[in-house]
C-alpha positions in Angstrom: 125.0 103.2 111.1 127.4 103.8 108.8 128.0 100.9 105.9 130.7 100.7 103.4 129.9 98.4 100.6 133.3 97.8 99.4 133.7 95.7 102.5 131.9 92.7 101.1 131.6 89.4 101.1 129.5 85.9 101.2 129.5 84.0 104.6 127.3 81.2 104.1 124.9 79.5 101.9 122.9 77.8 104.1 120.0 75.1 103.7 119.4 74.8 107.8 119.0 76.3 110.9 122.3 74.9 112.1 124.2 76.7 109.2 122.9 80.0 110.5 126.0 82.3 111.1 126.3 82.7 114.5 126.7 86.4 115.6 124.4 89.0 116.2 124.2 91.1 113.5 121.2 92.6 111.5 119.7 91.0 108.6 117.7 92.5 106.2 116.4 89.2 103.8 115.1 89.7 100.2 112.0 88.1 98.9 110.3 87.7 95.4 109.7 85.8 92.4 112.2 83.9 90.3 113.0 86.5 87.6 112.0 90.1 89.9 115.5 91.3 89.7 116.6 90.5 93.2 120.1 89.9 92.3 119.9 92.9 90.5 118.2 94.6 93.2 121.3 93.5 96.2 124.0 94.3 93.1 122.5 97.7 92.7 122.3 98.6 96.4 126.0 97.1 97.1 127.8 99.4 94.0 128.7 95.5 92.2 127.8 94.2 89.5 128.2 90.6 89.9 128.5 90.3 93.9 124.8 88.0 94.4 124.7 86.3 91.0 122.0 87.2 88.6 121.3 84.5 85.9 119.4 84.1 83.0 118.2 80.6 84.8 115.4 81.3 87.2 115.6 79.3 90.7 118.8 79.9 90.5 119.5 80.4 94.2 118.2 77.4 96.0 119.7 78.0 99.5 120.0 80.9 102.0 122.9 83.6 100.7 124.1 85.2 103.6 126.0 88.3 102.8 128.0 90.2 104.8 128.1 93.8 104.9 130.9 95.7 106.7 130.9 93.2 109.6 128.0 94.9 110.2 124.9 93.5 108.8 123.6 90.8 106.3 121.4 91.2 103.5 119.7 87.0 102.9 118.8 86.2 99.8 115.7 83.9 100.1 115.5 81.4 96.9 113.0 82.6 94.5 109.5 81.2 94.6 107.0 80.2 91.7 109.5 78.6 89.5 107.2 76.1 87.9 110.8 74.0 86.2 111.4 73.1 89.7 109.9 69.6 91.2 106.6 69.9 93.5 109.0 68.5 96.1 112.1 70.5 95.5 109.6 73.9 95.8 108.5 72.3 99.0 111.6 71.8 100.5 113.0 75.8 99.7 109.2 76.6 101.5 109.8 74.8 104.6 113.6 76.1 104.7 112.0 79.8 104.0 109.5 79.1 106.3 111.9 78.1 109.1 113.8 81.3 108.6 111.6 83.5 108.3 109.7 82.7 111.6 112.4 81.6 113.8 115.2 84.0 112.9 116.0 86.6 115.8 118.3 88.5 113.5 115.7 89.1 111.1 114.8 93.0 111.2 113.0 92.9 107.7 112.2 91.8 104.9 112.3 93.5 101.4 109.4 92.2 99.3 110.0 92.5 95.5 107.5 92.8 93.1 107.6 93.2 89.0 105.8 96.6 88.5 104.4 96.1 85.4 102.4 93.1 86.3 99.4 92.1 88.8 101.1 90.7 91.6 101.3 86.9 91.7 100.0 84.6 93.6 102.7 83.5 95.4 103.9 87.4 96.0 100.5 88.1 98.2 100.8 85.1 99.8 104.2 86.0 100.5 103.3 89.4 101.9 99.8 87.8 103.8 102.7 85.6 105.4 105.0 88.4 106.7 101.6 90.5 107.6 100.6 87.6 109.6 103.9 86.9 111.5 104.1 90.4 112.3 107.9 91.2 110.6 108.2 94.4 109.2 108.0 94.6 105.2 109.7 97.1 102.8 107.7 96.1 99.7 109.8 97.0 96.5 108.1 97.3 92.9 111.5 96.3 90.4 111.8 97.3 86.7 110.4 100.6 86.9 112.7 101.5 84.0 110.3 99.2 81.8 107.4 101.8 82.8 106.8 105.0 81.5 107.4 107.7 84.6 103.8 109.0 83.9 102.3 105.5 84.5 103.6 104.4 87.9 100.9 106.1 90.1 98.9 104.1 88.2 101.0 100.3 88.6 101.4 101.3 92.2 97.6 101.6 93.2 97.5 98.3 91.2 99.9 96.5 93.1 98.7 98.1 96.7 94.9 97.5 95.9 96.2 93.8 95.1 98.0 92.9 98.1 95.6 95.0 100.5 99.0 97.0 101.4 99.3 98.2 104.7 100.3 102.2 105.0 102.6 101.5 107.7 104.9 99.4 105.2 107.3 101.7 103.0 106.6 101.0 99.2 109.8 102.0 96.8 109.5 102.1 93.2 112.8 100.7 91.9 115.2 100.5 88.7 118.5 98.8 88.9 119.2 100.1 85.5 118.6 103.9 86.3 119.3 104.0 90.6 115.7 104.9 90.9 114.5 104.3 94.5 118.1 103.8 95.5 118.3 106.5 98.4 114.5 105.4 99.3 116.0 101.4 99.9 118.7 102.5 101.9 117.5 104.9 103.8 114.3 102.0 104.8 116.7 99.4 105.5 118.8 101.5 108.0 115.6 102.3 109.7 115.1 98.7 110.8 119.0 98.3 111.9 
């Protein structure tokens, strides 16, 4: 499959099942904590700089982002989880919505799992991977920042993060910057596996 990202744009921001474009394309949707750099992560990949919005307010996105890729494929940007300025009821809510997509979705080829790679993962992001383990959907785990890491110290943040979330060999692991395109190739070539 071959994807132009100029050809871009959003289709839907849905909070149900019912909103759920209806065609039967690919998606790819992208997991992690408010504050990972998933906007940063989709901008990267997609050659924009502002195409999923990044903001300096966590929780930002608090429905499903569908965007489309070339006709071709959708990347779905899941709201981000652990934002504690969020109500107990609100973060329930995006759970269930999550939840729903996540399992029910025939579309859904994989789902990029982001991680800060200078910290222990969370407790929400191994309950978020324990999740997708357990519902058997492929995961392409992805540790963000590296940038913020010396280069000589990421063997060492990446047996911290694996040893944390029990990671599973079979699962591609990508050590990513959106400031320097590190792990760039490595994302895209993952994702187009699962297409």
């Amino acid at each position: 499959m071959t994807i132009n990202t100029n050809n871009l744009t959003i289709t839907i921001s849905a909070a149900s099942k019912k909103q759920y474009p209806e065609n039967d394309w690919p998606e790819i949707a992208l997991a992690g904590r408010s504050n990972v750099g998933k906007s940063s992560f989709i901008n990267t990949l997609l050659n924009r700089k502002n195409f999923a919005r990044t903001s300096g307010q966590p929780g930002k996105t608090q429905l499903l982002n569908f965007y489309n890729i070339d006709d071709q494929l959708h990347f779905v940007d899941v709201p981000g989880y652990g934002y504690a300025r969020v109500s107990k009821k609100e973060r329930e809510k995006w759970g269930k919505m999550i939840e729903q997509y996540l399992t029910t979705r025939e579309n859904l080829k994989a789902v990029v799992s982001l991680v800060d790679i200078r910290h222990e993962p969370s407790e929400d992001d191994l309950m978020m991977y324990e999740f997708l383990k357990y519902y058997h959907i492929p995961v392409i785990l992805v540790a963000t920042k590296a940038d913020k890491v010396p280069r000589g110290k990421w063997n060492k943040h990446e047996s911290i993060i694996k040893k944390a979330m029990k990671f599973d060999s079979t699962d591609d692991f990508i050590i990513f910057s959106s400031t320097d395109k590190t792990g760039f190739e490595e994302a895209w070539a993952a994702i187009l596996r699962y297409l």
